[in-house]
Structures are given as C-alpha cells and as structure tokens.
N, C-alpha and C positions, 0 to 999 in steps of 0.2 A: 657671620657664622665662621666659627676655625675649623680648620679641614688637619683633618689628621695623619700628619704625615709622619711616615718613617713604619704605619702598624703595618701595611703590607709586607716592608722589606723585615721586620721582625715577625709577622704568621710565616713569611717562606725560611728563614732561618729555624723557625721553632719546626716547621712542619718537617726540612731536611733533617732537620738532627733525630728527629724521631724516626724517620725514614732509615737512617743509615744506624742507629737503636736495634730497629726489627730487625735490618740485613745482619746484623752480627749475630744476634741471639739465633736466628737462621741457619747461619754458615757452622755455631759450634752444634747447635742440634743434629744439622748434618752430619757434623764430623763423629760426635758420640755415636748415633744410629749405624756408621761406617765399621765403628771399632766392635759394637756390641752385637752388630747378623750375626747369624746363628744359620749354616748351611741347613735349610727343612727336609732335604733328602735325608741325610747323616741322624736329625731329630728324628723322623721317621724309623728308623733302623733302627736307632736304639730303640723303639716304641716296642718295635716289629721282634727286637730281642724277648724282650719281656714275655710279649705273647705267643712265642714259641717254647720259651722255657714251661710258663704254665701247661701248655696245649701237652710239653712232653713231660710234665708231671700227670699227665694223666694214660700215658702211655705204656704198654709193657711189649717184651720181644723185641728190642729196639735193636736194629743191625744195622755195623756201619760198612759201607760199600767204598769208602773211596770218597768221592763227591756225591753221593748219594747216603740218606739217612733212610731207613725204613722199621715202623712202627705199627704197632698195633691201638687201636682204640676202641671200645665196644664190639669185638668181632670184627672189625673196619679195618683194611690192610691200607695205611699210605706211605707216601716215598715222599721225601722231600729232594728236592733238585731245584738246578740251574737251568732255566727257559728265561731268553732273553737277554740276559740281564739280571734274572729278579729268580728270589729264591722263590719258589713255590710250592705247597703242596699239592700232590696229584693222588688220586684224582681228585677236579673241581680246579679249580682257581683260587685259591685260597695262598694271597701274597705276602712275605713275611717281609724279606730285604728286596730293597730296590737299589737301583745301576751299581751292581757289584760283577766285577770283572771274573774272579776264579772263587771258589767256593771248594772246601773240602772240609771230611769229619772226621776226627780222630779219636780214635779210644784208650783211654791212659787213666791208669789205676781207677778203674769203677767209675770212670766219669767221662761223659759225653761233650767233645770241643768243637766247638766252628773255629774254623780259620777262613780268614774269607780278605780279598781284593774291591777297596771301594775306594776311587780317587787315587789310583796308584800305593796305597796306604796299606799298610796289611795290619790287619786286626786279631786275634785271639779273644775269642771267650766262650766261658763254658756253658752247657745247655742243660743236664741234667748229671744227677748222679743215678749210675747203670748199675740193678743191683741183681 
C-alpha cells in the first residue's frame, strides 16, 4: 500500500492560508465599521429635533425666556428646559435632547432657534416659525 505523503503538509498550508484569508477580510471590516460609527446620542438628537419641531407645530403662545421655551397645547401650559443634561418637557418627562451641556432659545424675525452645547460643539437650529 502507498502512503501519502506530503497531503498533511499541503491541508496545513491550504488550511493557513485560508486562515490568514478570513483574518484580513476581518481586520478591513473592522477598519470600515471604525470609519463609518455614527455617534447614537447625536442620532438621537437629531431624532429628538424633529419631534420637537412637530410637537411646536402644534403649539400657540410660545415665549421665549432665555433657556427656557414655554408653549401652549390644548389648554396645556409646558416649558421646555434643561434638567440634567437633557432637554425636557415639564411637566411630565417627556425627553427631547440628551447630554447637552448649555441650551438656550432665541427669537429672530418670526422664528423660534435652539442653540444648544453637545460635545463641546455648538449647534444652531431652528424650531418653528412664531407667528
């Protein structure tokens, strides 16, 4: 009977190079996934824009205080503010932005501005038009 030699030493060559195959397609998936995060706080926020803009489309009486916004809804008197961290409506809990540092509202020509501190970063945008 002939014994087969050498298939060992060619399954461990074929089996390394597949091996070190996987590790590289690995290493660049890694590196894509590195480049393409997307901070979920900051995605949040911008979420959290959106539905504050709508919530103040349905708003009337809207006055701005400083860092405070206060609005009207159904008869409903809220304030939006800075607790914690995080913008919120009062009363209730009802959270718009999260870990923003300074938060203030500004009134300029018929339109309602957030300015606000998120990551040292300062941001601008507008919430509704005040009519």
């Amino acid at each position: 009977m002939k014994k087969n030699r050498g298939t060992i030493l060619t399954d461990l060559l074929l089996s390394l190079t597949i091996g070190v195959l996987v590790f590289a397609m690995f290493v660049s998936i890694l590196d894509v996934y590195k480049k393409v995060k997307i901070d979920s706080t900051w995605l949040q926020n911008e979420i959290g824009l959106v539905q504050l803009q709508y919530h103040l489309m349905l708003a009337y009486d809207i006055e701005v205080l400083g860092d405070e916004l206060s609005y009207i809804i159904v008869d409903d008197k809220y304030v939006l503010r800075l607790v914690n961290e995080r913008l919120m409506q009062q009363p209730g809990t009802l959270i718009f932005l999260l870990d923003i540092q300074e938060v203030e509202f500004v009134c300029e020509d018929d339109a309602v501005f957030i300015n606000y501190v998120y990551k040292e970063k300062n941001y601008n945008q507008i919430l509704v038009y005040n009519e």
